[in-house]
C-alpha positions in Angstrom: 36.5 156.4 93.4 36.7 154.5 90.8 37.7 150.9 92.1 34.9 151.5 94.2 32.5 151.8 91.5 34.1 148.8 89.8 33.6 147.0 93.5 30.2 148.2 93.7 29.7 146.5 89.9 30.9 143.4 90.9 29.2 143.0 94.2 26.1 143.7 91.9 26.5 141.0 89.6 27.5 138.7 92.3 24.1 139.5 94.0 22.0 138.9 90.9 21.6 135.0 91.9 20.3 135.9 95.4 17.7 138.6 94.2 16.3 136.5 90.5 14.4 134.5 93.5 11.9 137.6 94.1 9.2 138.2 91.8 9.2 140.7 89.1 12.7 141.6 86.9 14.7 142.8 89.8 17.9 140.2 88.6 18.0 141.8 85.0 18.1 145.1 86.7 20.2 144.2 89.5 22.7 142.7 86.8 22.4 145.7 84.4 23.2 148.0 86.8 27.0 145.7 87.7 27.7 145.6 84.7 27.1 149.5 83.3 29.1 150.4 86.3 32.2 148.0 85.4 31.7 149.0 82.0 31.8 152.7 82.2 34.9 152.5 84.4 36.7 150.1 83.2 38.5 150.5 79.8 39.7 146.5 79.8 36.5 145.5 80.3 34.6 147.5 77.6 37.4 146.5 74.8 36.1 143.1 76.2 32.6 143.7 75.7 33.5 145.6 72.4 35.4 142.3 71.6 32.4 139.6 72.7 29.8 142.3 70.5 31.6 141.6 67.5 32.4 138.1 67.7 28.6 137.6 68.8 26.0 139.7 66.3 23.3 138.0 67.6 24.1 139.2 71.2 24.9 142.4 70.2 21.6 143.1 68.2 20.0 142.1 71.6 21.7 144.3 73.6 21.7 146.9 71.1 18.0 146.6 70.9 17.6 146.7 74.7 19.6 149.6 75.1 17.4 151.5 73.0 20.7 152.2 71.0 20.6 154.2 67.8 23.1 152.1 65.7 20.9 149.2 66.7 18.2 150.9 64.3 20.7 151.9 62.0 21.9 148.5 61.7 18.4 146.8 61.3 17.6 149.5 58.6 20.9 148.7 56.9 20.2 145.0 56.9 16.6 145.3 55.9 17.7 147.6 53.0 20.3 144.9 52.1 17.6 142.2 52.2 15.4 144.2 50.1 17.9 144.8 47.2 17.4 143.2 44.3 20.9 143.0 42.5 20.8 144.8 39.0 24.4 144.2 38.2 27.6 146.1 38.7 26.6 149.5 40.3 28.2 153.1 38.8 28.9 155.5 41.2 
């Protein structure tokens, strides 16, 4: 079952090109749902994607963000707190 959800994730993605010609976002979805599918069964593939994340911030926020993930928020709040900061010297705690 599952090399046929891996095949059915690749034939996705491979027929995201022939269906970004219609109008409306049917690629992005089309190609979304490939790659969730090789993702959730594939364990190379998401220490892969784990890998690219990291080496990539800027990709991840955006994928983060369009996930609707929670440690995308916890991230941006972390970062905006950091921002914010104004440094008062060594810190006791």
């Amino acid at each position: 079952m599952q090399i046929l959800l891996l095949a059915l994730g690749a034939l996705l993605i491979l027929a995201t090109p022939v269906v970004a010609v219609l109008p409306g976002p049917v690629g992005i979805f089309t190609f979304a749902a490939g790659l969730a599918l090789i993702l959730r069964n594939s364990r190379r593939a998401r220490r892969r994607f784990a890998r690219t994340m990291r080496r990539f911030p800027r990709m991840r926020a955006l994928s983060d963000r369009a996930l609707r993930r929670p440690s995308a928020r916890r991230r941006r709040l972390r970062a905006d707190l950091l921002a914010s900061s104004v440094d008062l010297g060594p810190v006791h705690r």
